[in-house]
N, C-alpha and C positions, 0 to 999 in steps of 0.2 A: 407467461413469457413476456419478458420487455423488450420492447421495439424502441430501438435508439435509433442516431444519425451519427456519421460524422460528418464534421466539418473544418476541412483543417484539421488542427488538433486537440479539439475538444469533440468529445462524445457524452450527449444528452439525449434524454427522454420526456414524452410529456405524457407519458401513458399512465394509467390508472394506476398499474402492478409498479411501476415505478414508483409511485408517490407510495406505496403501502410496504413496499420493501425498506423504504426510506425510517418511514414508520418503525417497523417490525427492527429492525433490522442497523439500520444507519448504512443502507449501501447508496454512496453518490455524496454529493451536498446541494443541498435542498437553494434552487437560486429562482427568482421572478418565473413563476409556471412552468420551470423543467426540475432536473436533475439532473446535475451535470456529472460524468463520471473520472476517475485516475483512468491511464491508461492500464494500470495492472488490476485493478478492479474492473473493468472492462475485461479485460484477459481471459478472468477468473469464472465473472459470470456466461463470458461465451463458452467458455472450457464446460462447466459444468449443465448447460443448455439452459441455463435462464434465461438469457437475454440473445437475440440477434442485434447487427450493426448492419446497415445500410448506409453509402458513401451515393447518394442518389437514388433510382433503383435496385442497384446491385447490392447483393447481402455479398460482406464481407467475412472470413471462416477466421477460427483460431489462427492459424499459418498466415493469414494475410494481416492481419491486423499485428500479429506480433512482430511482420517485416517491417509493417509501417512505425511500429512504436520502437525500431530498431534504430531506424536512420537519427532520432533526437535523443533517444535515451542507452548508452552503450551499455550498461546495469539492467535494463527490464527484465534478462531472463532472471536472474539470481534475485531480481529485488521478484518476481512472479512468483520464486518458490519458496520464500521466507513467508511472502503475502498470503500465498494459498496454506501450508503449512498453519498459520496463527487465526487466521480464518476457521479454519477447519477446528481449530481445537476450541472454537466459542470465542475467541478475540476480535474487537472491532476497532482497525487498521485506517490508520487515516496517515495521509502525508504531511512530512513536519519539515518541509522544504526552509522555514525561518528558524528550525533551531539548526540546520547543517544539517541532516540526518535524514534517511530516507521515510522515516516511519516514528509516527507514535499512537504507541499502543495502548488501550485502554484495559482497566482489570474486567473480569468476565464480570457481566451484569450489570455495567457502568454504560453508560451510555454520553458523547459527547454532549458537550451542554448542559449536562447534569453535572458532571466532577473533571476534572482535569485526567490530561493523560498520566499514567504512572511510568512510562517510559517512553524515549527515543529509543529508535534502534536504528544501526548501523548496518548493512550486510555487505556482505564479504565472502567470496569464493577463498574457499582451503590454499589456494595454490597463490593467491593474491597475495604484496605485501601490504601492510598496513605500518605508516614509518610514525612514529612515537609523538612527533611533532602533533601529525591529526589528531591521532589516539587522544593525548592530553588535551585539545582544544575541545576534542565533541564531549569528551569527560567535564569540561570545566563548563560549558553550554548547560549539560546535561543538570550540572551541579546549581547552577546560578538560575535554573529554572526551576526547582523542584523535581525533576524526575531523575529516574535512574537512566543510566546508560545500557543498552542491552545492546549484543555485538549477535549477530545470527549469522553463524560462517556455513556455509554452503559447501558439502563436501561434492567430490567426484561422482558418487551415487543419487546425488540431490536431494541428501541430507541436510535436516537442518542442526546444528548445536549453538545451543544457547547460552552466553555467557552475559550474566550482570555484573557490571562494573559501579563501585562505590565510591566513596572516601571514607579513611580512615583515621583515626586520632592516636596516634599511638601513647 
């Protein structure tokens, strides 16, 4: 189990299991003797009882942490279940805050550092719009980086569906 802090709004560890999940794994980014974590990887590993958070003494629970990561991020829940969701199926999720996009994703068995992301991804609640203008910028990002765009809309049930978006030559 790893034993984190908060502080403010960064959540890091300096524990053993940290640095070997890091390893194993690639959960956090590896900074001067911690691991520093996303707030929805943090989520994720409290959710599944890997890791606790402590703001002090006090352990922090799923429900609090996800209020705290509420007040700066109005997306954590939907970006929490595309995260958990890609996690789960062997994807290693990292935040791609400089392409616009909330996520890029690596192919399974890739490891960052070793090869580049194969996609950004976008997510988006079913009921959200998304207006054409964005669409084509994170497209043209997506394009001018080498990766593909991937759009993960979040249905009413806390589904995920998956759409890649390309160019094409007609």
């Amino acid at each position: 189990m790893i034993k984190a802090r908060l502080f403010g709004d960064k959540i890091s560890s300096n524990s053993e299991e940290a640095f070997t999940m890091y390893e194993k794994t690639r959960w956090g980014e590896k900074k001067e003797g911690i691991i520093e974590y996303t707030g929805v990887e943090a989520l994720f590993l409290v959710s599944e009882k890997k890791m606790e958070i402590f703001l002090g003494k006090k352990e922090i629970n799923y429900e609090g942490l996800m209020k705290k990561l509420k007040k700066n991020d109005k997306k954590i829940e939907t970006k929490f279940i595309v995260f958990s969701d890609l996690r789960r199926k062997g994807y290693i999720v990292k935040t791609a805050l400089k392409f616009g996009a909330e996520f890029r994703i690596y192919e399974k068995g890739v490891k960052p550092g070793e090869d580049h992301a194969k996609w950004i991804l976008y997510c988006v609640k079913e009921s959200e719009h998304l207006n054409w203008h964005d669409f084509v910028a994170k497209n043209r990002v997506a394009h001018s980086t080498k990766k593909n765009l991937l759009l993960g809309i979040v249905d009413e049930e806390g589904d995920v569906t998956y759409y890649e978006v390309g160019w094409a030559r007609p």
